[in-house]
C-alpha positions in Angstrom: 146.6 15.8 350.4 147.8 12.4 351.6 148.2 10.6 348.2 149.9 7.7 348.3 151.8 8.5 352.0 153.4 5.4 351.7 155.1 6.3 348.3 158.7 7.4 348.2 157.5 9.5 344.7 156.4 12.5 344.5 156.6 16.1 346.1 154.7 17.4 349.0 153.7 20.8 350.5 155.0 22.0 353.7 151.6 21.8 354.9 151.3 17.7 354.5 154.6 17.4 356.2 154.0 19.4 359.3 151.0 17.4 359.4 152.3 14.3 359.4 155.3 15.6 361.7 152.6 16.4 363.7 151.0 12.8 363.4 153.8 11.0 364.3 154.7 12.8 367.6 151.1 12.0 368.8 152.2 8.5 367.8 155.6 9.2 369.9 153.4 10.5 372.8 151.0 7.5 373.2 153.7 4.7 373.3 155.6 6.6 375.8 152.1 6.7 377.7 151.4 3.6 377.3 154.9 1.9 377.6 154.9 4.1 381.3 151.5 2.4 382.5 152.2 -0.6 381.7 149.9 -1.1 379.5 150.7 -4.5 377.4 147.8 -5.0 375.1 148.0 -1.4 373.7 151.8 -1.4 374.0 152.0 -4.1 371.5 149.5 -2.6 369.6 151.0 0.6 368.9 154.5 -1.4 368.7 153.0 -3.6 365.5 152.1 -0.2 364.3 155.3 1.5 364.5 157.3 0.1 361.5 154.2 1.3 359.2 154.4 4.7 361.0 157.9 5.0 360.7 157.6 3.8 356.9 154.9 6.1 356.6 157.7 9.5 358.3 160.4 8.4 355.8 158.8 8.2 353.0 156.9 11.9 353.9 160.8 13.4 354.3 161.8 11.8 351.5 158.7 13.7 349.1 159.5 16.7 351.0 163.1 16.6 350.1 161.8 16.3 346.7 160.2 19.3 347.2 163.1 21.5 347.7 164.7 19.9 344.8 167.3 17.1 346.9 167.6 13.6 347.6 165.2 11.6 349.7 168.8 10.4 351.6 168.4 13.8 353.2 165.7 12.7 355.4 168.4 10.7 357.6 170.5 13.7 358.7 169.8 14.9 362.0 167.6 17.3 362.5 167.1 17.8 358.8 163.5 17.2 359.0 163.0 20.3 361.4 164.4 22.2 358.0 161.8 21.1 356.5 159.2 22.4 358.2 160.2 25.5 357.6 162.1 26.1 353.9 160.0 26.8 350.8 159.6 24.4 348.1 161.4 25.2 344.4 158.7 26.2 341.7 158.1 24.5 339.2 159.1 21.4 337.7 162.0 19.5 339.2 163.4 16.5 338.6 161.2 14.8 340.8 157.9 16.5 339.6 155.4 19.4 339.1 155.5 21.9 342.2 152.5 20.6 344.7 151.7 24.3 345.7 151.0 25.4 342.1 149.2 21.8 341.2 146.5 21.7 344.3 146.2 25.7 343.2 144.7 24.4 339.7 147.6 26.1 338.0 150.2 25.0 335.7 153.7 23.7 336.6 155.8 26.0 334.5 
């Protein structure tokens, strides 16, 4: 889990996603926190992390779009990324990679 999260390669398992769905609204929820408390020096902390976190969302769409077999472009549409949450990988091998599910499993790919 969490190989390479800053890769746009790859397929990942509903469960990585939702965590790091789940990640980034904790992110969401401490700068809106902070940015209401007024809070500078964490303020400006959490905003020189943001572009790595948001680097870190798209390119965790983009593998999970893999995952169901489409484009990483996918990732932009609204409210796509609630989708995928929720829809089951293809099995298999696709032409982004070996299924995730069957790999972490210790089984083959076919």
């Amino acid at each position: 889990m969490f190989k390479n999260p800053f890769s746009f390669d790859g397929r990942i398992r509903r469960t990585e996603y939702c965590i790091s769905f789940i990640l980034m609204l904790i992110f969401r929820l401490l700068m809106e926190v902070f940015a209401e408390a007024n809070e500078p020096a964490i303020l400006v902390v959490l905003l020189v992390l943001l572009i790595p976190m948001m680097w870190f969302t798209l390119a965790q769409g983009a593998k999970r779009c893999h995952d169901l077999g489409k484009s990483g472009w996918w990732v932009i549409v609204p409210f796509y990324g609630f989708w995928l949450l929720f829809a089951d990988g293809e099995q298999g091998l696709n032409e982004y990679g070996a299924s995730p599910k069957h790999a972490s499993d210790g089984m083959s790919a076919s």
